[in-house]
C-alpha positions in Angstrom: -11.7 -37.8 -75.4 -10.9 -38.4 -79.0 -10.1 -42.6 -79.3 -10.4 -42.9 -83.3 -10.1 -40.6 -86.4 -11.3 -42.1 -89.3 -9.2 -40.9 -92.6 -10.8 -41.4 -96.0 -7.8 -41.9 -98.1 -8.1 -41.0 -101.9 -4.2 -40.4 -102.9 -5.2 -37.1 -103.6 -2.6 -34.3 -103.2 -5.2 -32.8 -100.4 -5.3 -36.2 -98.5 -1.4 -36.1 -98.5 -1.4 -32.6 -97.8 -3.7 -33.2 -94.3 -2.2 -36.5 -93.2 0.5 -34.7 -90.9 -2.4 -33.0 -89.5 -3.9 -36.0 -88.8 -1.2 -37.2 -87.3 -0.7 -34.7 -85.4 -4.2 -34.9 -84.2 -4.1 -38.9 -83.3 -0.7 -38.0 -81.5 -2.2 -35.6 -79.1 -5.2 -37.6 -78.0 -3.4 -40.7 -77.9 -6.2 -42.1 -80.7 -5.8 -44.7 -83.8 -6.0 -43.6 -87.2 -8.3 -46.2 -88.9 -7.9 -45.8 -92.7 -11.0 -45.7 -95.4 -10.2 -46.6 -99.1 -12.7 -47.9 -101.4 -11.4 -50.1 -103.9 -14.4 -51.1 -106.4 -12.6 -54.5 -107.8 -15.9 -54.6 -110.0 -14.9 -51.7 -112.5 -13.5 -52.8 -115.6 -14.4 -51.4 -119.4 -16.3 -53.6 -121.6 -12.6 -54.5 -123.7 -10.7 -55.5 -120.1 -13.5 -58.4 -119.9 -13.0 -58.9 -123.0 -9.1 -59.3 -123.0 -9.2 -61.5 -119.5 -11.2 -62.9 -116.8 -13.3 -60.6 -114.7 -11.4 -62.1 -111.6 -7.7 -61.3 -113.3 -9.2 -57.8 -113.3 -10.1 -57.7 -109.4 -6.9 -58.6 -108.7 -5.2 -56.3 -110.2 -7.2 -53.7 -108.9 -6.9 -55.0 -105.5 -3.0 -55.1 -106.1 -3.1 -51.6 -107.2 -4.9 -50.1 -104.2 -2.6 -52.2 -101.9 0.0 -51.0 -103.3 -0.9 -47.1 -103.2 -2.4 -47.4 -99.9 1.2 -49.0 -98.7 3.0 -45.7 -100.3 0.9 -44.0 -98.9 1.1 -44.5 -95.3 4.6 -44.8 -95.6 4.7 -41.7 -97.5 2.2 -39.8 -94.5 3.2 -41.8 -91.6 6.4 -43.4 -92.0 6.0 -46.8 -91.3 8.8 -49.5 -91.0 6.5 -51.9 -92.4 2.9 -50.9 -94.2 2.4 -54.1 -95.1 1.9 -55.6 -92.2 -1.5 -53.4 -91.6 -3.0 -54.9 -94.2 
Protein backbone atom coordinates (compact mmCIF):
# COMPACT_ATOMS: atom_id res chain seq x y z
CA UNK A 1 0.00 0.00 0.00
CA UNK A 2 1.02 3.41 -1.12
CA UNK A 3 1.14 5.75 2.41
CA UNK A 4 3.23 8.86 0.94
CA UNK A 5 3.99 10.47 -2.51
CA UNK A 6 6.56 12.78 -2.46
CA UNK A 7 5.92 15.80 -5.02
CA UNK A 8 8.92 17.91 -6.03
CA UNK A 9 7.37 21.17 -6.65
CA UNK A 10 9.15 23.63 -9.12
CA UNK A 11 6.09 26.03 -10.32
CA UNK A 12 6.65 24.74 -13.50
CA UNK A 13 3.66 24.50 -15.93
CA UNK A 14 4.49 20.50 -15.91
CA UNK A 15 4.35 20.38 -12.01
CA UNK A 16 0.89 22.14 -12.32
CA UNK A 17 -0.03 20.16 -15.11
CA UNK A 18 0.57 16.58 -12.92
CA UNK A 19 -0.70 17.87 -9.54
CA UNK A 20 -4.42 16.53 -10.25
CA UNK A 21 -2.76 13.43 -10.98
CA UNK A 22 -1.22 13.33 -7.95
CA UNK A 23 -4.03 13.96 -6.30
CA UNK A 24 -5.79 11.74 -7.76
CA UNK A 25 -3.21 9.18 -6.92
CA UNK A 26 -2.98 10.22 -2.92
CA UNK A 27 -6.90 10.04 -3.06
CA UNK A 28 -7.15 6.49 -4.10
CA UNK A 29 -4.61 5.02 -1.63
CA UNK A 30 -5.67 7.09 1.11
CA UNK A 31 -1.73 8.47 1.20
CA UNK A 32 -0.28 12.18 2.14
CA UNK A 33 1.27 14.25 -0.38
CA UNK A 34 4.42 15.52 1.31
CA UNK A 35 5.76 18.51 -0.78
CA UNK A 36 9.61 19.14 -1.86
CA UNK A 37 10.75 22.74 -2.82
CA UNK A 38 14.23 23.87 -2.50
CA UNK A 39 14.55 27.37 -1.73
CA UNK A 40 18.49 28.27 -1.78
CA UNK A 41 18.10 31.63 0.56
CA UNK A 42 22.03 31.77 -0.16
CA UNK A 43 21.72 33.05 -3.94
CA UNK A 44 22.03 36.60 -4.45
CA UNK A 45 24.31 38.50 -7.35
CA UNK A 46 27.37 40.24 -6.24
CA UNK A 47 25.16 43.97 -6.57
CA UNK A 48 22.10 42.49 -4.13
CA UNK A 49 24.95 42.20 -1.36
CA UNK A 50 26.02 45.10 -2.26
CA UNK A 51 22.59 47.10 -2.11
CA UNK A 52 21.53 45.21 1.45
CA UNK A 53 22.43 42.75 3.98
CA UNK A 54 22.83 39.14 2.95
CA UNK A 55 20.07 38.26 5.55
CA UNK A 56 17.42 41.02 4.00
CA UNK A 57 18.17 38.88 0.82
CA UNK A 58 17.23 35.34 2.58
CA UNK A 59 14.24 36.66 3.57
CA UNK A 60 13.01 37.71 0.72
CA UNK A 61 13.68 34.70 -0.92
CA UNK A 62 12.20 32.69 1.73
CA UNK A 63 8.98 35.11 1.46
CA UNK A 64 8.99 34.46 -2.17
CA UNK A 65 8.99 30.65 -2.12
CA UNK A 66 6.28 30.79 0.67
CA UNK A 67 4.47 32.69 -1.16
CA UNK A 68 4.45 30.58 -4.54
CA UNK A 69 4.37 27.38 -2.73
CA UNK A 70 1.01 28.87 -0.93
CA UNK A 71 -0.46 29.53 -4.71
CA UNK A 72 0.45 26.79 -5.54
CA UNK A 73 -1.24 24.28 -3.40
CA UNK A 74 -4.12 26.31 -3.48
CA UNK A 75 -3.91 26.56 -7.13
CA UNK A 76 -3.36 22.27 -7.41
CA UNK A 77 -5.18 21.29 -4.26
CA UNK A 78 -7.62 23.77 -3.23
CA UNK A 79 -6.94 24.46 0.20
CA UNK A 80 -8.98 26.66 2.59
CA UNK A 81 -5.96 27.69 4.26
CA UNK A 82 -2.20 26.89 2.68
CA UNK A 83 -0.81 28.72 5.21
CA UNK A 84 -1.35 26.77 7.83
CA UNK A 85 0.98 23.85 6.31
CA UNK A 86 3.75 25.81 6.53
Amino acid sequence: MIRRILFPVDFSSSRLAIAPFVKRAATMFGAEVPLVHVCDLGSHNGFELYARPATNIAREHWSLALRNLSFFLNLSFLLQNPGAYF
